[in-house]
C-alpha positions in Angstrom: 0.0 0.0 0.0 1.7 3.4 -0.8 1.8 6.0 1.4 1.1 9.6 0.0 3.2 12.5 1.7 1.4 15.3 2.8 3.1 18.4 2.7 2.5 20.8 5.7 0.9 24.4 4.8 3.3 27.3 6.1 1.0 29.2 8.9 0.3 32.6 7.4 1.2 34.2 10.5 4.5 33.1 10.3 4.4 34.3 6.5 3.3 37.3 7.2 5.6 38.3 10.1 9.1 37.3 7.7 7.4 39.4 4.9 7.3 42.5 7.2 10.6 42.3 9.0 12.5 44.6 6.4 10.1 46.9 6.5 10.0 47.0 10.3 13.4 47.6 10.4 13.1 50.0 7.9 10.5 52.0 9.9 12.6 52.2 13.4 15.9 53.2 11.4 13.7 56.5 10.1 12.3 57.3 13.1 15.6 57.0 14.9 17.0 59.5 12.7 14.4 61.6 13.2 14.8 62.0 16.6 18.1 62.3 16.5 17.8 65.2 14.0 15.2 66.6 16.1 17.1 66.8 19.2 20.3 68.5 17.4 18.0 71.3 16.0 16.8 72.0 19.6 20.0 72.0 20.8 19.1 69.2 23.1 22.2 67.4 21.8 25.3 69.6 21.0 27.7 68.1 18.5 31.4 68.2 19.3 32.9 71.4 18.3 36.8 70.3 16.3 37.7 74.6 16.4 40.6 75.8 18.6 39.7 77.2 21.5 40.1 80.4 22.2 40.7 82.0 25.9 37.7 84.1 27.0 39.8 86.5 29.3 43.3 87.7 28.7 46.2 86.2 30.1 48.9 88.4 31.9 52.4 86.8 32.2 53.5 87.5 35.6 56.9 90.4 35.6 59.5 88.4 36.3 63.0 89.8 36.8 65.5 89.0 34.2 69.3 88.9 35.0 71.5 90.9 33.1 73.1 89.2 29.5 76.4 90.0 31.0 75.6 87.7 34.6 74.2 85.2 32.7 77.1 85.2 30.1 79.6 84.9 33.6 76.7 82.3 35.0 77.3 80.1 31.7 81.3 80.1 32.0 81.2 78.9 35.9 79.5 76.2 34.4 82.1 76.0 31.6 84.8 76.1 33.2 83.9 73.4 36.1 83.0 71.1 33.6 86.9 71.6 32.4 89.4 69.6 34.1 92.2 71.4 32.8 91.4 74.4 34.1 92.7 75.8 37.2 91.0 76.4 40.2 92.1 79.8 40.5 90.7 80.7 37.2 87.1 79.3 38.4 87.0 81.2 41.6 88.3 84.4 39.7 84.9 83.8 37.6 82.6 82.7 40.5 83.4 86.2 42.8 82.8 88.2 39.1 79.7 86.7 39.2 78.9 87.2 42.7 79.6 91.0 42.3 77.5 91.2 39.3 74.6 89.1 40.7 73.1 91.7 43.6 73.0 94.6 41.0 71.5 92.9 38.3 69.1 91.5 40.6 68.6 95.2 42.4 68.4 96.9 38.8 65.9 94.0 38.0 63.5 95.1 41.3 63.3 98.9 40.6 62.0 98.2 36.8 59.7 96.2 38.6 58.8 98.8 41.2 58.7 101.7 39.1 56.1 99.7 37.0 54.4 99.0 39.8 54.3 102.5 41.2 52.6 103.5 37.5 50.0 100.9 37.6 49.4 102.6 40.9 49.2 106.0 39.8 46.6 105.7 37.5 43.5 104.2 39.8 40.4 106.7 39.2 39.3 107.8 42.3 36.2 109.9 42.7 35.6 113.3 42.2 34.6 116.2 44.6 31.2 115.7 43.1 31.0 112.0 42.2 31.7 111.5 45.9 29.0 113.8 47.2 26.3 112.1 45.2 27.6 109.0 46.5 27.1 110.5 49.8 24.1 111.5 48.7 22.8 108.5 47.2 22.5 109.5 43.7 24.9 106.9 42.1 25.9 103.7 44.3 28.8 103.7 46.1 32.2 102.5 45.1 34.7 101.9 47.5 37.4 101.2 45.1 37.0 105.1 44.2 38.4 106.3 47.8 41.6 104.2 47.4 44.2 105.4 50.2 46.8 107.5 48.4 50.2 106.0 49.1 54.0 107.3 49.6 55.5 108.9 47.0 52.8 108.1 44.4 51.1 111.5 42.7 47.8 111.8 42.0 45.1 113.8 40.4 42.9 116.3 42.7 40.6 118.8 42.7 41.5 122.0 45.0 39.9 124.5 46.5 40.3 127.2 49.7 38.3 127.7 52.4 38.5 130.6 55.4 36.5 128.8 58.2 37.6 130.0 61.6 38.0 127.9 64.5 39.0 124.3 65.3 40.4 121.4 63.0 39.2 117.9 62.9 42.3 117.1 65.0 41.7 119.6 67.9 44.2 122.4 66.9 43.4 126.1 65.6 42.9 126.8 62.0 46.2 128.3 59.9 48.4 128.9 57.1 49.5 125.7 56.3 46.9 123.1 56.9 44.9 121.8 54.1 41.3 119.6 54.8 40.9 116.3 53.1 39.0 113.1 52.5 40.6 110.8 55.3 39.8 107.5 53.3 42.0 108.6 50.5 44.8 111.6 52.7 45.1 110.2 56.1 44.7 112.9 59.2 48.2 114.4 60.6 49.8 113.4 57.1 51.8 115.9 54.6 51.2 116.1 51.2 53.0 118.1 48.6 50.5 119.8 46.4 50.8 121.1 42.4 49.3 123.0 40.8 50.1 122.5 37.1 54.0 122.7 37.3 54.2 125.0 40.5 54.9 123.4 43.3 52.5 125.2 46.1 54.6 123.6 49.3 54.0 121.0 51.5 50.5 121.1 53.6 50.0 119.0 56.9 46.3 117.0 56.5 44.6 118.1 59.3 40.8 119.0 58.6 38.1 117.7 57.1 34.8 118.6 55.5 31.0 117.7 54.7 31.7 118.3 51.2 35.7 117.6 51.1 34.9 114.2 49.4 36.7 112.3 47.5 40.1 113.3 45.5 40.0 116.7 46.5 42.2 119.3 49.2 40.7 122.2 50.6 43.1 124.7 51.9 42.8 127.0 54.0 43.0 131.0 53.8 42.6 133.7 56.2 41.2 135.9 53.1 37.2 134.7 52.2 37.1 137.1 49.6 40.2 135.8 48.0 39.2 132.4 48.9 35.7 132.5 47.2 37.7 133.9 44.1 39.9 130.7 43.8 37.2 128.5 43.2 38.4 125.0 41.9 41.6 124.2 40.0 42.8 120.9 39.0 46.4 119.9 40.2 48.2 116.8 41.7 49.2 115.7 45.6 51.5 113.7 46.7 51.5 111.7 50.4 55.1 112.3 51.6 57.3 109.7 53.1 57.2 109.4 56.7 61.0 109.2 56.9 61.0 112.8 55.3 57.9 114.5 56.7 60.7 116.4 59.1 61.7 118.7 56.4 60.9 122.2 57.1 57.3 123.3 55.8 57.5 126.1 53.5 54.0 126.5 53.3 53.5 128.7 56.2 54.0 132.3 53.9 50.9 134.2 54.2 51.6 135.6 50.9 51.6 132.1 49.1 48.5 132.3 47.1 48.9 136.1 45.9 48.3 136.1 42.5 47.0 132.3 42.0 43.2 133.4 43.1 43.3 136.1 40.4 44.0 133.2 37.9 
């Protein structure tokens, strides 16, 4: 008896699902992409960025001081000439105390470029006017307490002056006189000298011993026995400088009654 063999139908489930799996795979790969291009344009996803960088705030090198070509030409043959067995040791020492001579004034030469830059970095902070400070007083403008920097040895700065005749007593206690000038304390500290300019004439050297409800700021207010010729002065710009402690002793030639005669006619 033969048997027949009955070939089993394929489910058409299982058809069905291999005939779509391209196209499923298809579909996710788009949508995918889409996403992805979605969340770059929203800046969700920030690509990385292959240009140089470039520094946002400047850089300052810090001053260094530099020794001398010279010292470092005599620095170089120490090295030399230990390295050099023929040479003598008297030869080697003659080079080392060259050096050593050199060294102290290359190195001194080297800290007053360094100061002198420092004292002009100095020299130019802004500090505030009579009449920047008195709305700051005021509370016009905000304060800013980089604007009443104390004024330091030997550094000349900028200030408004003026005269005033009051009679009486000083800030510190003592009568009023040629001599004495009145000033902001925050930037000319009380029973302090200053030398004052006006333009290129010196004016002499005033002791800091008064202040004022309107002496604000980088201003000196100095006094004069004569209102008339005070109130004549008005306000000139010049320059002060705070004198050295070690020379304050030097005799004031500010006292002269007659030292403004002529300046408030200007």
């Amino acid at each position: 008896m033969k048997t027949r063999r009955i070939s089993r139908p394929t489910p058409v489930v299982e058809t069905i699902a291999t005939q779509n799996r391209p196209r499923a795979e298809v579909i996710r790969t788009v949508v995918a992409v889409t996403l992805a291009l979605a969340l770059i344009g929203t800046g969700a996803i920030a690509l990385p960025s292959f240009a140089p960088l470039t520094p946002t705030e400047d850089i300052y090198e810090p001053v260094v001081a530099q020794l001398e070509p010279e010292t470092l030409a005599d620095i170089e043959s120490v090295h030399e000439s230990a390295g050099m067995l023929g040479t003598s040791a008297s030869e080697i020492a003659r080079t080392v105390s060259t050096v050593a001579a050199r060294a102290p004034k290359a190195a001194r030469s080297s800290l007053k470029s360094v100061s002198e830059r420092s004292k002009v970095a100095r020299s130019k902070i802004v500090r505030a006017t009579a009449h920047e400070a008195i709305k700051m007083k005021r509370g016009i403008i905000p304060l800013i307490p980089s604007k009443f920097a104390r004024a330091e040895e030997g550094v000349t700065i900028p200030v408004s002056l003026t005269q005033y005749c009051v009679q009486g007593e000083t800030r510190r206690g003592r009568q009023t006189r040629h001599g004495i000038v009145a000033a902001d304390p925050r930037i000319f500290p009380l029973a302090r000298y200053v030398d004052v300019f006006l333009g290129k004439d010196y004016l002499g050297r005033y002791l800091v011993d008064d202040t004022g409800g309107n002496v604000l700021g980088a201003t000196l207010d100095i006094w004069n026995p004569d209102c008339r010729e005070a109130a004549r002065f008005g306000r000139h710009w010049g320059s002060a400088t705070l004198v050295a402690r070690a020379v304050e002793a030097v005799p004031n030639d500010s006292l002269v009654p007659t030292r403004w005669d002529g300046l408030a006619k200007r």
